[in-house]
C-alpha positions in Angstrom: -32.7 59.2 -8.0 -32.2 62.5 -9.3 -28.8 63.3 -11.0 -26.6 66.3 -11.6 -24.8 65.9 -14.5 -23.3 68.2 -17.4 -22.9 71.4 -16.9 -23.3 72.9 -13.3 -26.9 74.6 -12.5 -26.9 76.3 -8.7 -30.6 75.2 -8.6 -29.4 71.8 -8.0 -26.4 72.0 -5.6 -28.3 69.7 -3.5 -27.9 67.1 -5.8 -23.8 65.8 -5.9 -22.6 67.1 -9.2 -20.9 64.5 -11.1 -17.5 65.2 -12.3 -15.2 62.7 -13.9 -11.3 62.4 -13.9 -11.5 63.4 -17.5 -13.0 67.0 -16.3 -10.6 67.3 -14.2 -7.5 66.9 -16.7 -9.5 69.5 -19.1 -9.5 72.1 -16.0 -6.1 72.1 -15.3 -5.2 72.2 -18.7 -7.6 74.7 -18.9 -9.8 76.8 -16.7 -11.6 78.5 -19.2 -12.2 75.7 -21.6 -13.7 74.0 -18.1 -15.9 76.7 -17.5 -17.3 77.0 -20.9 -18.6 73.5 -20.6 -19.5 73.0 -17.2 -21.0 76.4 -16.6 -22.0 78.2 -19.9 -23.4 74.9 -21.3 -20.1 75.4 -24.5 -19.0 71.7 -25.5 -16.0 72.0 -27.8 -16.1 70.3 -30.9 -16.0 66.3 -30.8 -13.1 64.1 -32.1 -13.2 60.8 -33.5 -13.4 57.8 -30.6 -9.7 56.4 -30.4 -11.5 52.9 -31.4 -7.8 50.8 -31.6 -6.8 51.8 -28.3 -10.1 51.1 -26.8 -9.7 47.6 -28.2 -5.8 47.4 -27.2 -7.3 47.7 -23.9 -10.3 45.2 -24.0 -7.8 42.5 -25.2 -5.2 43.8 -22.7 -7.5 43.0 -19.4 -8.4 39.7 -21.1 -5.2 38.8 -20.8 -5.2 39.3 -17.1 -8.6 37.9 -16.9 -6.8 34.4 -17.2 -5.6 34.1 -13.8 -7.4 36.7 -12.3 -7.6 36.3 -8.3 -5.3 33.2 -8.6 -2.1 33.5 -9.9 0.2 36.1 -11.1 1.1 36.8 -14.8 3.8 35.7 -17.4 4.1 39.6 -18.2 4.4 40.5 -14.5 6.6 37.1 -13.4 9.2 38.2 -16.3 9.1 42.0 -15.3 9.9 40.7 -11.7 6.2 41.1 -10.6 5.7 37.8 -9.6 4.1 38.8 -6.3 1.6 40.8 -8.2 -1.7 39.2 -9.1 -4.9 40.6 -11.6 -7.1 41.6 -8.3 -10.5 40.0 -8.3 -13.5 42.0 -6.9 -17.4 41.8 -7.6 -17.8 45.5 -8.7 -14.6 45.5 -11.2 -16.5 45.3 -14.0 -18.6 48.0 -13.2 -15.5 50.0 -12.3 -14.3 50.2 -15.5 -17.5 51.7 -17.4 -16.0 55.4 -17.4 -19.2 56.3 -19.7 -21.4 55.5 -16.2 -19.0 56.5 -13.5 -21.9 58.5 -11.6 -23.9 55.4 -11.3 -24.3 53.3 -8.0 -21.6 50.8 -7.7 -18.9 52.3 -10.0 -16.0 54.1 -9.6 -16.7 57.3 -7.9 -16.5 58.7 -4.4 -18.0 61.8 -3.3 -16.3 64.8 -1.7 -18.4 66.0 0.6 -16.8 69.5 1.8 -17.9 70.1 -2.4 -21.0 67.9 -3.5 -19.1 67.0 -6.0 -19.6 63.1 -7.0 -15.8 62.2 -8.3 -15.1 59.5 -10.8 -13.6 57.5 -13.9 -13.1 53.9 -15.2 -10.0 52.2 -14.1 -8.5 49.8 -16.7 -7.6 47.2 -13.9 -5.9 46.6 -10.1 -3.1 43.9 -9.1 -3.0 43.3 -5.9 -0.1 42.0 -4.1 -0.1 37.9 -2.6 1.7 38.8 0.2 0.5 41.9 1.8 -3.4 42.2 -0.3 -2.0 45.8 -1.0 -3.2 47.1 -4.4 -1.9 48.7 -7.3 -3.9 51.2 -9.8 -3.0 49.5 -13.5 -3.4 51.8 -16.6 -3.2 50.3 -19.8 -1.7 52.2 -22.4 -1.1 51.8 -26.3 0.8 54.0 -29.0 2.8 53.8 -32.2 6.1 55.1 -32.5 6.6 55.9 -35.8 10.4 57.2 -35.9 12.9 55.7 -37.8 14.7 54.7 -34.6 12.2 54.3 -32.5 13.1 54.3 -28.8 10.9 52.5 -26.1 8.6 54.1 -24.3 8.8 56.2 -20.9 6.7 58.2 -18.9 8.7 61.3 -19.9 6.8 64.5 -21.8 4.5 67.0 -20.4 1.4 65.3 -22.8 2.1 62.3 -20.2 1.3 64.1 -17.0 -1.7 63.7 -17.7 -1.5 60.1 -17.9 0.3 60.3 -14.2 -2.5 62.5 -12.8 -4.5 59.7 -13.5 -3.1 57.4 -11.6 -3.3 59.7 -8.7 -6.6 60.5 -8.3 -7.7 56.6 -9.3 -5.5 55.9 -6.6 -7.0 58.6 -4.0 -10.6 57.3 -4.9 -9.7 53.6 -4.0 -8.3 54.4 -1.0 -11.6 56.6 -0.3 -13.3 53.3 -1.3 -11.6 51.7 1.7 -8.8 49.6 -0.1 -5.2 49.5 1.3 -3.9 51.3 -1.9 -0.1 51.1 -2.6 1.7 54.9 -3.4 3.0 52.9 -6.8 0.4 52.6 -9.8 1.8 50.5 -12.9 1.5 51.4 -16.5 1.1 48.7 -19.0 2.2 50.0 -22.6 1.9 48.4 -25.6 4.1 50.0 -28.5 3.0 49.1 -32.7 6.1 48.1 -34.4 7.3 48.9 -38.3 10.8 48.4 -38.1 11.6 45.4 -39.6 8.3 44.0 -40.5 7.3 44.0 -44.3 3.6 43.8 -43.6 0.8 43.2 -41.3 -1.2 41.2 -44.4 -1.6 37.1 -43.0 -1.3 34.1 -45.2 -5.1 34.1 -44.6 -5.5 37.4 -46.2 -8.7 38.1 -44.4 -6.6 39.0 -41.6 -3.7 41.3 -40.9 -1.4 41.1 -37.6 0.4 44.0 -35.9 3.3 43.5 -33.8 3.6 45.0 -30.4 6.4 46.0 -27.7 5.1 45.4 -24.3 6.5 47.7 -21.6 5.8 48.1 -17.9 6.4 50.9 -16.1 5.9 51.7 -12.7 5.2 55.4 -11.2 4.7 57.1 -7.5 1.6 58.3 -7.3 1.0 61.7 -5.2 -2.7 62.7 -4.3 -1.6 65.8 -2.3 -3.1 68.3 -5.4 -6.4 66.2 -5.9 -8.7 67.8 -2.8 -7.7 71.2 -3.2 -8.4 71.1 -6.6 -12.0 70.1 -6.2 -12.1 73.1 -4.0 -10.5 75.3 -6.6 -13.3 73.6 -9.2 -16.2 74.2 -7.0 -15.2 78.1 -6.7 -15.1 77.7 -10.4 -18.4 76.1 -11.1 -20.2 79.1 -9.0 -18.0 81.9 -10.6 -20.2 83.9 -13.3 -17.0 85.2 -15.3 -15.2 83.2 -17.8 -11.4 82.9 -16.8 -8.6 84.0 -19.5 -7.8 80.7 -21.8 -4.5 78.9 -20.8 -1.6 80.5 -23.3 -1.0 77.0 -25.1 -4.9 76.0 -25.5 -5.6 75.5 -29.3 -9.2 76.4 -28.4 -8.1 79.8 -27.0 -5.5 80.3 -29.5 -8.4 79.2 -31.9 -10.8 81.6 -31.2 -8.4 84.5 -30.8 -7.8 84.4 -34.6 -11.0 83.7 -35.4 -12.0 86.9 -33.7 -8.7 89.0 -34.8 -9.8 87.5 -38.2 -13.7 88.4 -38.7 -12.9 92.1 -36.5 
């Protein structure tokens, strides 16, 4: 089956055009960022692969994975979660390959009113016991490195972003057909310093990080998500570059490049 993927050609609008959550974030961030990439064909430059996170959330879902569809979790039991339960579904592994969202049988739905095929990778779903209502899960890991560190919150304008999320994983599972509670769950994992004099074992082939565990719980709201494809879609088609959000590094980036080399 023929895809359309990248950056947006007209001669294809027949196709769905495949658009994850990630693209999403970088247009509201951004509009003209977005349209340099999904229009002109401009990537921005790559950064390294956040490879510990990745990994804090592999081990995370394993965790889960040990009473998945059966019983709830020590984590969720002591947060007074007990209710709550890793949800079990066929597809769920497939759901959480981000890299291959477009593909048949992840986690996408497709707008229709915009051809545009929506997706992401979810990091995992409880469920609850009593009702079969489910939760969106994000996992989440970090590294407070102040003196007095405080635990985490949801609170900061970088961490929108991180709520977004949650609402438009949550708007395609209900598209998906699941009775999808309004509250999505955050699992965060915090590295710890203070007080530790090390990470080196007594095996010294292996070294041991400490972490805070925090769950935090957040109402979703999917009222922005549709009319933001439609905004994108008038985007994708438009043949002029929108003006650079004022707190882009890109924008601000190429502004002195260009003030620089005038």
């Amino acid at each position: 089956m023929a895809r359309h993927q990248g950056a947006y050609k007209p001669e294809k609008s027949e196709i769905p055009f495949e658009l994850s959550r990630s693209k999403v974030e970088d247009y509201i961030k951004c509009k003209a960022c977005f349209w340099l990439e999904k229009v002109a064909g401009v990537k921005r430059p790559s950064i390294p692969g956040f490879n510990i996170n990745a990994n804090t959330d592999k081990l995370l879902k394993r965790d889960f994975d040990s009473v998945r569809g059966r019983e709830s979790h020590p984590f969720l039991i002591n947060n007074g979660l007990g209710h709550l339960i890793p949800f079990n579904h066929d597809d769920l592994e497939l759901w959480t390959q981000s890299m291959h969202f477009g593909l048949p049988g992840r986690f996408n739905t497709l707008h229709q009113e915009t051809n545009i095929l929506f997706g992401g990778g979810i990091d995992d779903i409880y469920q609850n016991k009593l009702t079969g209502e489910l939760h969106v899960v994000d996992y989440k890991s970090t590294a407070n490195l102040a003196k007095n560190p405080t635990r985490v919150s949801l609170e900061g304008k970088w961490k929108d972003g991180y709520k977004r999320q949650a609402d438009m994983y949550t708007w395609i599972l209900r598209r998906k057909g699941f009775d999808v509670s309004d509250t999505a769950y955050f699992v965060y994992v915090d590295g710890l310093h203070v007080g530790f004099d090390g990470m080196i074992d007594d095996d010294t082939s292996l070294a041991t990080m400490k972490f805070e565990t925090t769950l935090l719980s957040y109402v979703t709201d999917i009222s922005w998500i549709e009319p933001t494809l439609f905004k994108i879609k008038n985007l994708l088609t438009d043949s002029k570059c929108p003006q650079h959000s004022w707190d882009c590094e890109h924008g601000i980036y190429l502004k002195q490049v260009t003030k620089a080399t005038e």
